[in-house]
C-alpha positions as CSV (number, residue, x, y, z in Angstrom):
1,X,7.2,-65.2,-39.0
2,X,3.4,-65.3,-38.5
3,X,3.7,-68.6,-36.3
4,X,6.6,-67.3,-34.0
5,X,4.3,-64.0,-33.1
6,X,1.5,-66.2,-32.5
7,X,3.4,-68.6,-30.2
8,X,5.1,-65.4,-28.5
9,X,1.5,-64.0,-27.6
10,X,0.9,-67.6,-26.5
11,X,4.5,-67.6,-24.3
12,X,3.0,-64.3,-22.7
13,X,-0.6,-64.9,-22.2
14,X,1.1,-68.4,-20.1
15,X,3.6,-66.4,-18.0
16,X,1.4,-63.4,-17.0
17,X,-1.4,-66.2,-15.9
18,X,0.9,-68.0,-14.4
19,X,2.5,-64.5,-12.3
20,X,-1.1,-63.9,-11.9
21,X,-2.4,-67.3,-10.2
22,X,0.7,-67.5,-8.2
23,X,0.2,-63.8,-6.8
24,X,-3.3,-65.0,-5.9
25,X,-2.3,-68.0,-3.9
26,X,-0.5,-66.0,-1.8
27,X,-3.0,-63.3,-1.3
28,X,-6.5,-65.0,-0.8
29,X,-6.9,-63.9,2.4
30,X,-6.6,-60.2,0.8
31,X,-9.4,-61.5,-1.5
32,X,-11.9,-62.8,-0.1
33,X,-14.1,-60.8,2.2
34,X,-13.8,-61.0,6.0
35,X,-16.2,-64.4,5.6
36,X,-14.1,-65.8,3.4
37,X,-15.7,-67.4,0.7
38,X,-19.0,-66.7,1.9
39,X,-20.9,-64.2,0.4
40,X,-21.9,-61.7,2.9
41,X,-25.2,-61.0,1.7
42,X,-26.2,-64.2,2.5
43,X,-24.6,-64.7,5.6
44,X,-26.9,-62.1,7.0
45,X,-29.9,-63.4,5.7
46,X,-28.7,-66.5,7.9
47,X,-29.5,-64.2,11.0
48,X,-33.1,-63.6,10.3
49,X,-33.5,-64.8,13.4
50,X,-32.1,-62.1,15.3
51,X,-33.6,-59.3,13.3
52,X,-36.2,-58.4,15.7
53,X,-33.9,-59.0,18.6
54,X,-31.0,-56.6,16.7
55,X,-33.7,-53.4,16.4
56,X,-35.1,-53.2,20.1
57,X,-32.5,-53.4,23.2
58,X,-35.0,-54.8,25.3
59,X,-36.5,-57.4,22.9
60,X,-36.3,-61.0,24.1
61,X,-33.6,-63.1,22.2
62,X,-34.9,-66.5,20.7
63,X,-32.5,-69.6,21.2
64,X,-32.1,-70.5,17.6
65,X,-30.3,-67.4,16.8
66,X,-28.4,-67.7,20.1
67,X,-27.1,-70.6,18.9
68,X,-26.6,-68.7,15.1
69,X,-24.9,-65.7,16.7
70,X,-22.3,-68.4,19.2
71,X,-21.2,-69.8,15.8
72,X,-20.1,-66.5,14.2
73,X,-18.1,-65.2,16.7
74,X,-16.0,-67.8,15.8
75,X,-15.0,-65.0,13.0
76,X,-15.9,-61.2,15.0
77,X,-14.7,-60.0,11.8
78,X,-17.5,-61.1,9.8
79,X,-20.1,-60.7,12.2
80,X,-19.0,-56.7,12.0
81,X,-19.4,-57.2,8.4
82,X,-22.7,-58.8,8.6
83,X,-24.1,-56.2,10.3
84,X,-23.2,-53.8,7.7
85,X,-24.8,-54.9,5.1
86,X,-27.4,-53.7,2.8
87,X,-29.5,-56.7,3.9
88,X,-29.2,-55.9,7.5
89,X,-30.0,-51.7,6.9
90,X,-33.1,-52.9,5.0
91,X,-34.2,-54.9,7.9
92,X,-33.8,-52.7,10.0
93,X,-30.9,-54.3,12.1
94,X,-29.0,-51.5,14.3
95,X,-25.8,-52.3,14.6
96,X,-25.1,-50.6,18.5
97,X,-28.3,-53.0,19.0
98,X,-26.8,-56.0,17.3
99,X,-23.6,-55.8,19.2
100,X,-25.5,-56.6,22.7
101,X,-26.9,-59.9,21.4
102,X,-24.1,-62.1,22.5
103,X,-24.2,-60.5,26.3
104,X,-27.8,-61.0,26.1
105,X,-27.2,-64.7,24.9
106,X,-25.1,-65.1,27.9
107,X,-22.5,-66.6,25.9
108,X,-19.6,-67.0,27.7
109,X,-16.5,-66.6,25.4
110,X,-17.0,-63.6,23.2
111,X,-14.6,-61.3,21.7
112,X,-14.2,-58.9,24.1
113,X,-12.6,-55.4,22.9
114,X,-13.3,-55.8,19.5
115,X,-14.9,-53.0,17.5
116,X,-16.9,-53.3,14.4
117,X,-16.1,-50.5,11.8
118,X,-12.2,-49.9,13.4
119,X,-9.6,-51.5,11.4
């Protein structure tokens, strides 16, 4: 009698896992941040580069993070996310600011219409 509840906590513990990693295939997207994998943190420590340019509207925008800022708009998404972050409100970064970088780039496709903060 002793084996057959052990085996049945055993059956259960296997189903339930198995419910649960099937409910999680489906539903990565819901689970992982707006970066995906990425942690988001570190993703805006990436844009160190732009810090300076992110406070001041007028501040000149260096080509490296040009070039850092035309990669992630691939993903608006995350770039809105970025600029929430602790990391960027310790540096300083001002998000209305931040938003202007990619005009100021002149990069040519951005996401225009999209609003950081509106879901």
């Amino acid at each position: 009698m002793e084996t057959q509840v052990k085996y049945m906590w055993v059956v259960v513990f296997v189903v339930s896992m198995s419910i649960a990693g099937f409910n999680g295939v489906d539903a990565t997207h819901d689970y992982y941040g707006p970066c995906g994998k990425h942690d988001i943190e570190k993703e805006a420590q990436k844009l160190s580069p732009c810090t300076y340019a992110a406070k001041y509207w007028r501040a000149p925008v260096s080509e490296r993070c040009c070039a850092i800022i035309e990669k992630k708009l691939s993903n608006p998404g995350c770039l809105c996310a970025i600029l929430q972050t602790r990391t960027a409100y310790d540096a300083g970064v001002r998000p209305e600011v931040a938003v202007t970088i990619p005009k100021r780039c002149n990069i040519a496709v951005r996401p225009v219409g999209h609003k950081c903060g509106v879901t």
